[in-house]
Predicted model as a PDB file, atoms N, CA, C, CB and O in Angstrom, pLDDT in the B-factor column:
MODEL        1                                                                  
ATOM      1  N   UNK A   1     146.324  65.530 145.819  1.00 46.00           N  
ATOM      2  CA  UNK A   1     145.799  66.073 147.060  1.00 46.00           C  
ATOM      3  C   UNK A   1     144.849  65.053 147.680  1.00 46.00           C  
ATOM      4  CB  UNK A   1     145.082  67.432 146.817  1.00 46.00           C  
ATOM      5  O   UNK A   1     143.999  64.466 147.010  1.00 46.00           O  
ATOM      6  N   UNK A   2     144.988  64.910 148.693  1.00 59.00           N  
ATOM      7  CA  UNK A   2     144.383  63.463 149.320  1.00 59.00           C  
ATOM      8  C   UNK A   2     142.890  64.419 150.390  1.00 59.00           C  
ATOM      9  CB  UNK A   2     146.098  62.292 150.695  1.00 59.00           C  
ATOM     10  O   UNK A   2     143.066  65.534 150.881  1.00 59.00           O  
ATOM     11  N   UNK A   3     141.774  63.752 150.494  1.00 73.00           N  
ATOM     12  CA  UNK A   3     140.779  64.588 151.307  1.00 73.00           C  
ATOM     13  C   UNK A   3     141.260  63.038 152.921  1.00 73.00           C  
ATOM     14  CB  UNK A   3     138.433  64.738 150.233  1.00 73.00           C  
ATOM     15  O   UNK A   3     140.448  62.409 153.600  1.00 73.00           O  
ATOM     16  N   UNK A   4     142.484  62.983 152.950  1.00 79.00           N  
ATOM     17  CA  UNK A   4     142.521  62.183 154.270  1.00 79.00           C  
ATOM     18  C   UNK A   4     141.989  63.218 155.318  1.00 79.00           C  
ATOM     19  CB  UNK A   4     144.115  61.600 154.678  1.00 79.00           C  
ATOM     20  O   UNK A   4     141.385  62.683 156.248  1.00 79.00           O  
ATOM     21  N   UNK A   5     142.046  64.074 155.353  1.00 85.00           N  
ATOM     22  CA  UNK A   5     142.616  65.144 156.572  1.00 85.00           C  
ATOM     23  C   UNK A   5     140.994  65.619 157.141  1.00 85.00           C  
ATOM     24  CB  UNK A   5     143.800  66.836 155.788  1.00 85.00           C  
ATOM     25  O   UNK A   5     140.581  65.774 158.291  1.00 85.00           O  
ATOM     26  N   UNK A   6     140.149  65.801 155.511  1.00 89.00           N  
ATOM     27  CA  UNK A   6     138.774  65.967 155.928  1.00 89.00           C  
ATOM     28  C   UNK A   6     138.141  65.014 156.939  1.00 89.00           C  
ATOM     29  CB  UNK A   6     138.005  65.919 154.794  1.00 89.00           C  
ATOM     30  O   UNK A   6     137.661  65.274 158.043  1.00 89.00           O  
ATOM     31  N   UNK A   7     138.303  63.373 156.039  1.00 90.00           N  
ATOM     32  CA  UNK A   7     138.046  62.410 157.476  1.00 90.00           C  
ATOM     33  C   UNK A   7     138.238  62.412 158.473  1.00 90.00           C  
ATOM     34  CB  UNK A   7     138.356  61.550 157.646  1.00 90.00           C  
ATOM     35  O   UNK A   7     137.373  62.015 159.253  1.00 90.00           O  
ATOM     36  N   UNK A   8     139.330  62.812 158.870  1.00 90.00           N  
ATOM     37  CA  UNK A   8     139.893  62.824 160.782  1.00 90.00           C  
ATOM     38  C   UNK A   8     139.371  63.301 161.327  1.00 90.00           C  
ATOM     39  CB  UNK A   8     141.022  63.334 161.414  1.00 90.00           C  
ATOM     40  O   UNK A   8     138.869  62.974 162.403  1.00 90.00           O  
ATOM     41  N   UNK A   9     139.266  64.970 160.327  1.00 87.00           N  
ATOM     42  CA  UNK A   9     138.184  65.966 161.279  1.00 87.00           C  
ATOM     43  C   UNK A   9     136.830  65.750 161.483  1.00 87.00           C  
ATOM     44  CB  UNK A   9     138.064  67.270 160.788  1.00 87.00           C  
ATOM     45  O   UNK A   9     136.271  65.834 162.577  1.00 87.00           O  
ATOM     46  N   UNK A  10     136.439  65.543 160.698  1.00 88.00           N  
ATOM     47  CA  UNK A  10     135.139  64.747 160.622  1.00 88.00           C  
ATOM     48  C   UNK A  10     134.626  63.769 161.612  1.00 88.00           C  
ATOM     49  CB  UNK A  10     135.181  64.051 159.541  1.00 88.00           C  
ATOM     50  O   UNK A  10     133.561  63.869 162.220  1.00 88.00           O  
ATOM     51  N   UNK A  11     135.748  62.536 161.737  1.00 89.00           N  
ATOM     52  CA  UNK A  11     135.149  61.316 162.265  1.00 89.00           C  
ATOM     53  C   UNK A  11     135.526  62.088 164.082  1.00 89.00           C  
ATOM     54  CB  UNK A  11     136.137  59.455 161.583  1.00 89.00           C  
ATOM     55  O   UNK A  11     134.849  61.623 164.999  1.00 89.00           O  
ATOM     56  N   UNK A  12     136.244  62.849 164.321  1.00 86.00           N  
ATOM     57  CA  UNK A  12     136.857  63.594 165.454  1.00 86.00           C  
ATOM     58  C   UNK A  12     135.530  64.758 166.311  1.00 86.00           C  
ATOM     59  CB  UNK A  12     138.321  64.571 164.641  1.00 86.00           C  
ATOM     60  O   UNK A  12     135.284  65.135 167.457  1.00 86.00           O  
ATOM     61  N   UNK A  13     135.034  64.940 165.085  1.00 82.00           N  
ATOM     62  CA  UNK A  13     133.940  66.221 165.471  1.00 82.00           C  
ATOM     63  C   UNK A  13     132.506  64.547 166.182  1.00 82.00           C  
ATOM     64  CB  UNK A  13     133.188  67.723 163.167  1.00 82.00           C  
ATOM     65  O   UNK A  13     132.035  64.268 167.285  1.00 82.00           O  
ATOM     66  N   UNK A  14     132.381  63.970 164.860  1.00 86.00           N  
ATOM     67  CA  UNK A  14     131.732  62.939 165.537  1.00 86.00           C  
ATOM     68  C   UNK A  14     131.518  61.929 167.026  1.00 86.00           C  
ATOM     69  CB  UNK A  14     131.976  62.421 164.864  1.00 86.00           C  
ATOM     70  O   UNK A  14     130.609  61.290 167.556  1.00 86.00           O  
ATOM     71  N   UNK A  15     132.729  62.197 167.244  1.00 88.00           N  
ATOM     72  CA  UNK A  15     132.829  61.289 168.391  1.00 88.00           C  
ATOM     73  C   UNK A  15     132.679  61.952 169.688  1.00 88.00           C  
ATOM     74  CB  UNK A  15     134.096  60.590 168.381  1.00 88.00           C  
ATOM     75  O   UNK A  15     132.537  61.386 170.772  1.00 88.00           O  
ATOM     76  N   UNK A  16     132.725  63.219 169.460  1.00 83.00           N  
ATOM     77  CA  UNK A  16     132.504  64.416 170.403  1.00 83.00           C  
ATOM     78  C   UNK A  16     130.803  64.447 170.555  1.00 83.00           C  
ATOM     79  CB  UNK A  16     133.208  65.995 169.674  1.00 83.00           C  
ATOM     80  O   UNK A  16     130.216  64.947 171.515  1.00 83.00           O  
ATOM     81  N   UNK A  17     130.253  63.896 169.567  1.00 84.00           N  
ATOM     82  CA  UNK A  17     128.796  64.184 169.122  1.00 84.00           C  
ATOM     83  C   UNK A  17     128.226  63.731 170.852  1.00 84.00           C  
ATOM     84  CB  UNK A  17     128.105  62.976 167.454  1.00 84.00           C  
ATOM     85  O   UNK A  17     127.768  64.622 171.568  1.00 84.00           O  
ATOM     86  N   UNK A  18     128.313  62.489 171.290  1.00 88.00           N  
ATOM     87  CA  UNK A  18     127.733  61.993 172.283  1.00 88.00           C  
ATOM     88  C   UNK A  18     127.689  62.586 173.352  1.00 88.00           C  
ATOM     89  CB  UNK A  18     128.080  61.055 172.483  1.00 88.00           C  
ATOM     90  O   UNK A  18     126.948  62.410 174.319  1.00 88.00           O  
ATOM     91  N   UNK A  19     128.330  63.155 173.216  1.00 84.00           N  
ATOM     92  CA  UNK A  19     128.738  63.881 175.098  1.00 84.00           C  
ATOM     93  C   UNK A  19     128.114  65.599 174.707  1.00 84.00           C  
ATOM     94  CB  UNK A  19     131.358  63.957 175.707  1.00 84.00           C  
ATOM     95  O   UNK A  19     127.933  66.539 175.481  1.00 84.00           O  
ATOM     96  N   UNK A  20     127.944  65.533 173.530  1.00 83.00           N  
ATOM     97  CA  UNK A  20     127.096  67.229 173.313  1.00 83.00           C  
ATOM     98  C   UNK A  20     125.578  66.661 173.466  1.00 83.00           C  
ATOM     99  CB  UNK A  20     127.355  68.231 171.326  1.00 83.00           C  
ATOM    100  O   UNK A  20     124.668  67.279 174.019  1.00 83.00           O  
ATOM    101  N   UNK A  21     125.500  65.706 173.030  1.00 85.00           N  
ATOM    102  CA  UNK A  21     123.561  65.701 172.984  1.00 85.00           C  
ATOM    103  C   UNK A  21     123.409  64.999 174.315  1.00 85.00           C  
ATOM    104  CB  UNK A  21     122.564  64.568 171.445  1.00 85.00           C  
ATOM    105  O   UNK A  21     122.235  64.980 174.687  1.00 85.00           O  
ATOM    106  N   UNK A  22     124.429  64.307 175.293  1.00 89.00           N  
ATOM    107  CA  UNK A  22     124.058  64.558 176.926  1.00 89.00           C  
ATOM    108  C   UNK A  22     124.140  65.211 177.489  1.00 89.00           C  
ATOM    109  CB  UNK A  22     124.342  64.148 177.703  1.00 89.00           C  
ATOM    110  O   UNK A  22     123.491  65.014 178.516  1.00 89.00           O  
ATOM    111  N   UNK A  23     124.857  66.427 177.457  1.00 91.00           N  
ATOM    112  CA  UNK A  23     125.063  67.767 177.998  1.00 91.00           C  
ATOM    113  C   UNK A  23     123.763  68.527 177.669  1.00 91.00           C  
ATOM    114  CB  UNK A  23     126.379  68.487 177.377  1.00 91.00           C  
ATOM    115  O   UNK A  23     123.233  69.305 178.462  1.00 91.00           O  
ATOM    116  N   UNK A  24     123.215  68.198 176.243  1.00 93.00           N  
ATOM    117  CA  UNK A  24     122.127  68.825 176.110  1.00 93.00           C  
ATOM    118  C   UNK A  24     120.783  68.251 175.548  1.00 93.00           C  
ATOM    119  CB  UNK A  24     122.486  69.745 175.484  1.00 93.00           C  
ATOM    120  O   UNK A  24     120.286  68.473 174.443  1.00 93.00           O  
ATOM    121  N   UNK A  25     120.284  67.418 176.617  1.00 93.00           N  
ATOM    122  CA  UNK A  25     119.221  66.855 176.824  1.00 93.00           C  
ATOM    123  C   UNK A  25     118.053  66.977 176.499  1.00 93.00           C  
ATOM    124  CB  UNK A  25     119.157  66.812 177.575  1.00 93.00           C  
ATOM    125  O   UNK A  25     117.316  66.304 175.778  1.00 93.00           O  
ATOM    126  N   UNK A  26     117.827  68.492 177.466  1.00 96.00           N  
ATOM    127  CA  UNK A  26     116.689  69.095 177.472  1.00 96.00           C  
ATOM    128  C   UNK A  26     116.583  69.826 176.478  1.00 96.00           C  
ATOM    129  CB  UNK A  26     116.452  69.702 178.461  1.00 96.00           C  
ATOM    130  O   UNK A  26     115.419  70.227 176.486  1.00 96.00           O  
ATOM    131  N   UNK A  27     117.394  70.455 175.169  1.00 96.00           N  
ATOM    132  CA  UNK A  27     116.851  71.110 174.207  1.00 96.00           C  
ATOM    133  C   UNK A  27     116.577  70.164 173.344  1.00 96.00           C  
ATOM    134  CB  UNK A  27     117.549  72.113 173.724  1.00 96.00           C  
ATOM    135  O   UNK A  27     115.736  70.463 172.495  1.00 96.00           O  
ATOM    136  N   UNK A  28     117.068  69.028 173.298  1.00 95.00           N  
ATOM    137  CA  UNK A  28     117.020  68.086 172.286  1.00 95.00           C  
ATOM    138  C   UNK A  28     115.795  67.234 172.489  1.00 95.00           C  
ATOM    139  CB  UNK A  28     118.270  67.284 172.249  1.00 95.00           C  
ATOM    140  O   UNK A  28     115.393  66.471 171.611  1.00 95.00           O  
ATOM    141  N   UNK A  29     115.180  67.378 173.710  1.00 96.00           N  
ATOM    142  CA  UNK A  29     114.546  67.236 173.769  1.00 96.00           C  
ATOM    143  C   UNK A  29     113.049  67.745 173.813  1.00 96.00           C  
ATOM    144  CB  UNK A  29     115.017  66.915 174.089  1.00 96.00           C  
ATOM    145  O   UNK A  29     112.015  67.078 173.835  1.00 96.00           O  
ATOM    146  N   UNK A  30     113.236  69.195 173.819  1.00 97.00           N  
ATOM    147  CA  UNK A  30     112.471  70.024 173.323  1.00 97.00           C  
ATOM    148  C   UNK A  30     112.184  69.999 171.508  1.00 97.00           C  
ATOM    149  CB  UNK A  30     113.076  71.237 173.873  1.00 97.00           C  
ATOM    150  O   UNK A  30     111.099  70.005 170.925  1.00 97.00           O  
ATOM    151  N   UNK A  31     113.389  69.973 171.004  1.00 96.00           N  
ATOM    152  CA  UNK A  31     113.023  69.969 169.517  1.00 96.00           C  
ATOM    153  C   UNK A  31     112.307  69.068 169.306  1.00 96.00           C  
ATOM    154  CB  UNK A  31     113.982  69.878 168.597  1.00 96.00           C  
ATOM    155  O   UNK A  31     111.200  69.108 168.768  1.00 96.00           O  
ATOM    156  N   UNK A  32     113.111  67.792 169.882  1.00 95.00           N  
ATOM    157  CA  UNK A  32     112.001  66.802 169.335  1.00 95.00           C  
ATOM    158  C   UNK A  32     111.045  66.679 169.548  1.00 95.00           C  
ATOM    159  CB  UNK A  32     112.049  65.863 169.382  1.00 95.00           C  
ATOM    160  O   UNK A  32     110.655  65.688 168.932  1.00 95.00           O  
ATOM    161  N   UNK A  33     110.048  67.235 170.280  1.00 96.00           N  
ATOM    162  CA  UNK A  33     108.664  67.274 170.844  1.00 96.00           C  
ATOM    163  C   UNK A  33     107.808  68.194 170.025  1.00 96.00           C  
ATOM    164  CB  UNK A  33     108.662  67.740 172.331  1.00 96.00           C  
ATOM    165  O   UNK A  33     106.625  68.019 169.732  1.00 96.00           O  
ATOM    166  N   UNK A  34     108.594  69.214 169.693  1.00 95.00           N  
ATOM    167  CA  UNK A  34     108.321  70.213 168.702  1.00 95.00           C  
ATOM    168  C   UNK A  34     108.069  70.023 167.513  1.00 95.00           C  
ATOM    169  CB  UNK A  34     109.102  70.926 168.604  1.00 95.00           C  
ATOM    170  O   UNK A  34     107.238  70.705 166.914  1.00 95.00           O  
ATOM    171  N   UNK A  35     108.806  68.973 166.916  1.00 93.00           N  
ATOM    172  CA  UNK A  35     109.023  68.737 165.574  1.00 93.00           C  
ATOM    173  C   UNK A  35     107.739  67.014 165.359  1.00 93.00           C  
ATOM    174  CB  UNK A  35     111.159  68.502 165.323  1.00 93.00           C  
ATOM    175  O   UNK A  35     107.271  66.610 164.294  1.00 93.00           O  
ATOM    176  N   UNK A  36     107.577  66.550 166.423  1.00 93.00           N  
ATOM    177  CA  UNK A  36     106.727  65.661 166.540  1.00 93.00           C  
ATOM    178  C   UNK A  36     105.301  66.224 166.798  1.00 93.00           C  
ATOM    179  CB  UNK A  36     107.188  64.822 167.486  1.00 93.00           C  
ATOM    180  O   UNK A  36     104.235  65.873 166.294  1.00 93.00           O  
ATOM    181  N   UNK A  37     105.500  66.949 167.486  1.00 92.00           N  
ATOM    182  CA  UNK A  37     103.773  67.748 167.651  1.00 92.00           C  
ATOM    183  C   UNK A  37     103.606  68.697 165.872  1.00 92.00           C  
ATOM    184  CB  UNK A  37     103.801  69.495 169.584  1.00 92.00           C  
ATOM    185  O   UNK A  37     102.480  68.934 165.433  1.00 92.00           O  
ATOM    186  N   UNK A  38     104.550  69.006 165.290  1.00 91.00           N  
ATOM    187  CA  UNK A  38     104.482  69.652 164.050  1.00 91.00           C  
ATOM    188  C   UNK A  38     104.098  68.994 162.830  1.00 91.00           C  
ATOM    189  CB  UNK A  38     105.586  70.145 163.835  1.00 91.00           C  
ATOM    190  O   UNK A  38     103.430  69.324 161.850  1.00 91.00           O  
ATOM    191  N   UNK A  39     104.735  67.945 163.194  1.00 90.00           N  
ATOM    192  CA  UNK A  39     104.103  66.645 162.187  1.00 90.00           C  
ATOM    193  C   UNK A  39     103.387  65.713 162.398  1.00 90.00           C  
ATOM    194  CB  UNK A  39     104.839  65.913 161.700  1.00 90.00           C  
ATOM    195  O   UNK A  39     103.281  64.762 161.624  1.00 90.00           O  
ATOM    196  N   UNK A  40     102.741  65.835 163.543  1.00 88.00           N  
ATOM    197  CA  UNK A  40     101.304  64.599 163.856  1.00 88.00           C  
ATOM    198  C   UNK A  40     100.131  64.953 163.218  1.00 88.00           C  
ATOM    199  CB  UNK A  40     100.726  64.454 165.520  1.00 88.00           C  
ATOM    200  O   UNK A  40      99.241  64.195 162.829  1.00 88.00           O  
ATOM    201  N   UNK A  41     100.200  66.362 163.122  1.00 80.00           N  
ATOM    202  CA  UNK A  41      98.443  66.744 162.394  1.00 80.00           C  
ATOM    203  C   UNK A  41      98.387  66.237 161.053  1.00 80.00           C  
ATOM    204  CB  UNK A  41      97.989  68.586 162.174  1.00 80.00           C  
ATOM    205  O   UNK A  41      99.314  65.490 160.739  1.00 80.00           O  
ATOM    206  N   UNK A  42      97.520  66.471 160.207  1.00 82.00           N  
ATOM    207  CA  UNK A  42      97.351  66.311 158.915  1.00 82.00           C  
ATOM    208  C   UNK A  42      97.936  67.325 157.466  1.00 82.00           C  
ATOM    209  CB  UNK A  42      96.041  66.255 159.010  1.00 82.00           C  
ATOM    210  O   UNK A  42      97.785  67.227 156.248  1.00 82.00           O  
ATOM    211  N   UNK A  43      98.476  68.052 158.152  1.00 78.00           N  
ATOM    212  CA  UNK A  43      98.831  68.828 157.644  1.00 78.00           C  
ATOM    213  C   UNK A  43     100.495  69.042 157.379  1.00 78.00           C  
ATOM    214  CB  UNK A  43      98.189  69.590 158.207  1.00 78.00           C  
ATOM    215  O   UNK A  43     101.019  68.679 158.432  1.00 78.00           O  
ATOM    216  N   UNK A  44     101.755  69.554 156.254  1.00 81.00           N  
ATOM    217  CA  UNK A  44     102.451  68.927 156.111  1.00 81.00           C  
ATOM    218  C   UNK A  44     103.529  69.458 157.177  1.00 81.00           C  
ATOM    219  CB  UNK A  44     102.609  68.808 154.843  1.00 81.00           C  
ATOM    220  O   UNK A  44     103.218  70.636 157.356  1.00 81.00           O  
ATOM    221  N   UNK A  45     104.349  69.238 157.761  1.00 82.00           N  
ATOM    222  CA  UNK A  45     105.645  70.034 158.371  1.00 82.00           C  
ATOM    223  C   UNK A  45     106.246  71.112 157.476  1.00 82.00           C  
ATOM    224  CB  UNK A  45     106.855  69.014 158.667  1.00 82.00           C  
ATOM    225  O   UNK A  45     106.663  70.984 156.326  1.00 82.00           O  
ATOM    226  N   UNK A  46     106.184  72.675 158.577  1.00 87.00           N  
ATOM    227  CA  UNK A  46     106.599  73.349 158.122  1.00 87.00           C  
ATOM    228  C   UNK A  46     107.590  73.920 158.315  1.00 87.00           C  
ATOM    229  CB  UNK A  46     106.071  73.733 158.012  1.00 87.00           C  
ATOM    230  O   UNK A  46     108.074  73.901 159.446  1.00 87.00           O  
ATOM    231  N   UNK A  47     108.198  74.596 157.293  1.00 89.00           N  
ATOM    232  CA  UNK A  47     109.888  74.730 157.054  1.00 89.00           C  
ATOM    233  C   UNK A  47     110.153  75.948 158.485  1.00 89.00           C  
ATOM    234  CB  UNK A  47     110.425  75.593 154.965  1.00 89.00           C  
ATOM    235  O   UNK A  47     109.683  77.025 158.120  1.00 89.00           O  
ATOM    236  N   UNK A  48     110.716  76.053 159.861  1.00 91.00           N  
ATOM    237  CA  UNK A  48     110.657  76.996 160.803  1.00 91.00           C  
ATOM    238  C   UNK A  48     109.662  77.035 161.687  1.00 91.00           C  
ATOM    239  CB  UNK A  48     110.697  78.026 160.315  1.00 91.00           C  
ATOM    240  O   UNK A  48     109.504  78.008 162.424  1.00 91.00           O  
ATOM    241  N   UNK A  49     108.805  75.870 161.709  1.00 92.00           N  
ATOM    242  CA  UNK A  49     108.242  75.676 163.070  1.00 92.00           C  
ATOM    243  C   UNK A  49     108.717  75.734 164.101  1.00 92.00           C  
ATOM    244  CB  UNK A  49     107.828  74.819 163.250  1.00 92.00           C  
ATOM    245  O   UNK A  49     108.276  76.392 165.043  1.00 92.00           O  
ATOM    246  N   UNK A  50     109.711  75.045 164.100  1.00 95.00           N  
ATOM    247  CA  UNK A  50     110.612  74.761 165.623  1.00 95.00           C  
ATOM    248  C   UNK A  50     111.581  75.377 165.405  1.00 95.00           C  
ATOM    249  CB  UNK A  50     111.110  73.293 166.122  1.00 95.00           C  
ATOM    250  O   UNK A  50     112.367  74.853 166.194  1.00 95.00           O  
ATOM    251  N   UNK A  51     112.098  76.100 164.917  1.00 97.00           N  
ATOM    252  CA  UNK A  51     113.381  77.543 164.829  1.00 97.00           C  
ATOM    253  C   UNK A  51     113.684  77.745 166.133  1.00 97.00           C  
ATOM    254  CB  UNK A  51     112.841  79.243 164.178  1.00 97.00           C  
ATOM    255  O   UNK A  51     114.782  77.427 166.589  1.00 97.00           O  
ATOM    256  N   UNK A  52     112.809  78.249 166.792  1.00 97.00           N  
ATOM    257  CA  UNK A  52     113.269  78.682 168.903  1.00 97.00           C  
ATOM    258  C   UNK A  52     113.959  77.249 168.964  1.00 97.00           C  
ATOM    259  CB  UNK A  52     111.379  78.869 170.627  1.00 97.00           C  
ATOM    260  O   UNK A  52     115.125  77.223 168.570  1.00 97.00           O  
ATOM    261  N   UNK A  53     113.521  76.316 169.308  1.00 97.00           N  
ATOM    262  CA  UNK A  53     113.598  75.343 169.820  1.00 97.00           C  
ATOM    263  C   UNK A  53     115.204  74.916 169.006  1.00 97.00           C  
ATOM    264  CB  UNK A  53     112.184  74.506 169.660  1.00 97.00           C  
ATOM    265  O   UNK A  53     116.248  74.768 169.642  1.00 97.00           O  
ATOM    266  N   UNK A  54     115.110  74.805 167.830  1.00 96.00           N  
ATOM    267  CA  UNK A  54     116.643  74.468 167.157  1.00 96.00           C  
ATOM    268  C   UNK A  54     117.473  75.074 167.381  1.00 96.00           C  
ATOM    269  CB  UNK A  54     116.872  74.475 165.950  1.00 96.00           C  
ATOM    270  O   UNK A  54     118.493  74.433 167.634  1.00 96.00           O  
ATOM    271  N   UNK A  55     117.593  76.628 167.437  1.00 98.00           N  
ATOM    272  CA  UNK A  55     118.477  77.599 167.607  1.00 98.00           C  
ATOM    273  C   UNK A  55     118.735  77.154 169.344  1.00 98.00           C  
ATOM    274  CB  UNK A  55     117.812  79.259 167.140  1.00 98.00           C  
ATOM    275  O   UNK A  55     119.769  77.706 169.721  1.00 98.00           O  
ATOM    276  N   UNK A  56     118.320  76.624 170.065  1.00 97.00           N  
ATOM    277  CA  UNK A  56     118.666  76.884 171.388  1.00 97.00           C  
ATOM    278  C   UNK A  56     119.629  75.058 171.623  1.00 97.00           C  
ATOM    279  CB  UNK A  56     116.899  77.325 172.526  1.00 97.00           C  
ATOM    280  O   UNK A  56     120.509  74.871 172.464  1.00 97.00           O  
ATOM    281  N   UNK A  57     119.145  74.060 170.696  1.00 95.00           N  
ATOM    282  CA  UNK A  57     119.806  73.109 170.121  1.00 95.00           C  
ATOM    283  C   UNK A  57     121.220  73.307 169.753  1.00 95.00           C  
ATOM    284  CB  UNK A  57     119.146  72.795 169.132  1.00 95.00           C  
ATOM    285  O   UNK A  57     122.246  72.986 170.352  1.00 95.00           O  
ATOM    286  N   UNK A  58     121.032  73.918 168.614  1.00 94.00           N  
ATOM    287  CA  UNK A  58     122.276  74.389 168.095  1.00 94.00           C  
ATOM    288  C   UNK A  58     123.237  74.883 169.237  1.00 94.00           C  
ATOM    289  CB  UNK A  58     122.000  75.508 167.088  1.00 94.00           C  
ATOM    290  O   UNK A  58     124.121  74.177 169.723  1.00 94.00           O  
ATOM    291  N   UNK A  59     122.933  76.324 169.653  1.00 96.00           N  
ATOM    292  CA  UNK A  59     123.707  76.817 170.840  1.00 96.00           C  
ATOM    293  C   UNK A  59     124.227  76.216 172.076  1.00 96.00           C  
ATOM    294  CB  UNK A  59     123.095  77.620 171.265  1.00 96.00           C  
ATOM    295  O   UNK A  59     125.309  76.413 172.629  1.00 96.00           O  
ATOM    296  N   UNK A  60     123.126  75.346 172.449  1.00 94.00           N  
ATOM    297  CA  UNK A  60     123.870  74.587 173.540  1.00 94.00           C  
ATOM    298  C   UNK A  60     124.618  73.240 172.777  1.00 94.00           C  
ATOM    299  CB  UNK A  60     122.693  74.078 174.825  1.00 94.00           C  
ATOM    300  O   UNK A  60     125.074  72.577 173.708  1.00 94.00           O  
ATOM    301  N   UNK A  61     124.911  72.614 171.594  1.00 91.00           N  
ATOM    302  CA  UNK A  61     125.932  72.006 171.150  1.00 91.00           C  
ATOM    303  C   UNK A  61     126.927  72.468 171.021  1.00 91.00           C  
ATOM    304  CB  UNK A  61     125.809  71.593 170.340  1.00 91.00           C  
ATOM    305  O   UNK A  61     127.948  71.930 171.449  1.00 91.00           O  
ATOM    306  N   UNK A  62     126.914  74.052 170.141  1.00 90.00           N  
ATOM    307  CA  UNK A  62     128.170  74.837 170.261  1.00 90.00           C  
ATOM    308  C   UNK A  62     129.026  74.687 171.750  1.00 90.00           C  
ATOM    309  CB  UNK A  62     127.729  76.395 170.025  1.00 90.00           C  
ATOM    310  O   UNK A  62     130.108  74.128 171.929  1.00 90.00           O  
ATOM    311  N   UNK A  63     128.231  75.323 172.660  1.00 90.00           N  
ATOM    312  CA  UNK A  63     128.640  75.632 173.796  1.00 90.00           C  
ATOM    313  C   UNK A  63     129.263  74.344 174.330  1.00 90.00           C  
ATOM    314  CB  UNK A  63     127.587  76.219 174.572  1.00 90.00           C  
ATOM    315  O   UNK A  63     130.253  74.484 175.048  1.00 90.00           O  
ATOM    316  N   UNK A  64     128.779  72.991 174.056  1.00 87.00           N  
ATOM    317  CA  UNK A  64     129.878  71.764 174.654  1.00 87.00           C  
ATOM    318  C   UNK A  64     130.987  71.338 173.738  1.00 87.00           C  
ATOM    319  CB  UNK A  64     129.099  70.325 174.970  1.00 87.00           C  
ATOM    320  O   UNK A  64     131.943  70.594 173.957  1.00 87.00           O  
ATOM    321  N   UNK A  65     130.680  71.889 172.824  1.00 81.00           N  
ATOM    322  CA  UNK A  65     131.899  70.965 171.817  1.00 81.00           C  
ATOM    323  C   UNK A  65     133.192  72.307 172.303  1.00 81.00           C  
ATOM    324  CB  UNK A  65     131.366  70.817 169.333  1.00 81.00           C  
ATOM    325  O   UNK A  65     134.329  71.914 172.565  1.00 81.00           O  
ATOM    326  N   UNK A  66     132.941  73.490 172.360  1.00 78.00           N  
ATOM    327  CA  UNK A  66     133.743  74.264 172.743  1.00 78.00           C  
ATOM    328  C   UNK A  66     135.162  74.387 173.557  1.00 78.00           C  
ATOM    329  CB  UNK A  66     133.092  74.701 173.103  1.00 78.00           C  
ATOM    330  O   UNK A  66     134.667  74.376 174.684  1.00 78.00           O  
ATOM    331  N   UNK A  67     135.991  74.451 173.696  1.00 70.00           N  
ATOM    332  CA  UNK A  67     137.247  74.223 173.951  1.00 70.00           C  
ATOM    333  C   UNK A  67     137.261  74.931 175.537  1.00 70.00           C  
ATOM    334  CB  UNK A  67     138.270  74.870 172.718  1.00 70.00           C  
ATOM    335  O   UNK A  67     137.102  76.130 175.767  1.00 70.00           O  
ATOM    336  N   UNK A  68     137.484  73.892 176.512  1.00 63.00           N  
ATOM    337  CA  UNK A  68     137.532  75.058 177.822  1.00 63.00           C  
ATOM    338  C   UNK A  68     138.552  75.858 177.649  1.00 63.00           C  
ATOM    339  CB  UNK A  68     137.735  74.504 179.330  1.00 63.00           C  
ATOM    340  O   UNK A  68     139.429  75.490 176.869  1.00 63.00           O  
ATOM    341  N   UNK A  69     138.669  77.024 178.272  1.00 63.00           N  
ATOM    342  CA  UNK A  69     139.296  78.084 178.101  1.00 63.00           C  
ATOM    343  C   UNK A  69     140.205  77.635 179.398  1.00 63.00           C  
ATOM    344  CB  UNK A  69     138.405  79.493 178.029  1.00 63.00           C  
ATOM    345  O   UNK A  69     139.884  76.928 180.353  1.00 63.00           O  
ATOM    346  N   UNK A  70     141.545  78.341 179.077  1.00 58.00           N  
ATOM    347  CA  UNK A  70     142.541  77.768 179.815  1.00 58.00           C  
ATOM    348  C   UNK A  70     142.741  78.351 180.647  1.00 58.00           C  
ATOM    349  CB  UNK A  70     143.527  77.525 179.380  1.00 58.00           C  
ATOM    350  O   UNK A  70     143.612  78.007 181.447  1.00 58.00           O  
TER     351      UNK A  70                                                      
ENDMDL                                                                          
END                                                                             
């Protein structure tokens, strides 16, 4: 059994990657502001600080990698 098939999909989902994190700018760019203001203090980064902020990440990646509807 060969894992060829995993690669394709894989390197396929990847290449899609670019055009989801320009479509979605502004959340990604929200996290990261989030996750940088979370870890500048002295104190350590915590696990669900930025949860809002990822979940709305997440969703708007879903939403571009998504298949237009025909």
């Amino acid at each position: 059994m060969s894992g060829r098939g995993v690669w394709l999909r894989a390197r396929a989902r990847l290449r899609r990657f670019p055009a989801a994190l320009a479509a979605c700018g502004d959340q990604a760019a929200a996290y990261g502001r989030c996750v940088a203001a979370a870890a500048a203090g002295p104190a350590e980064l915590r696990r669900d600080a930025c949860l809002e902020e990822f979940r709305a990440l997440r969703e708007c990646f879903a939403r571009a990698v998504r298949p237009c509807p025909r």
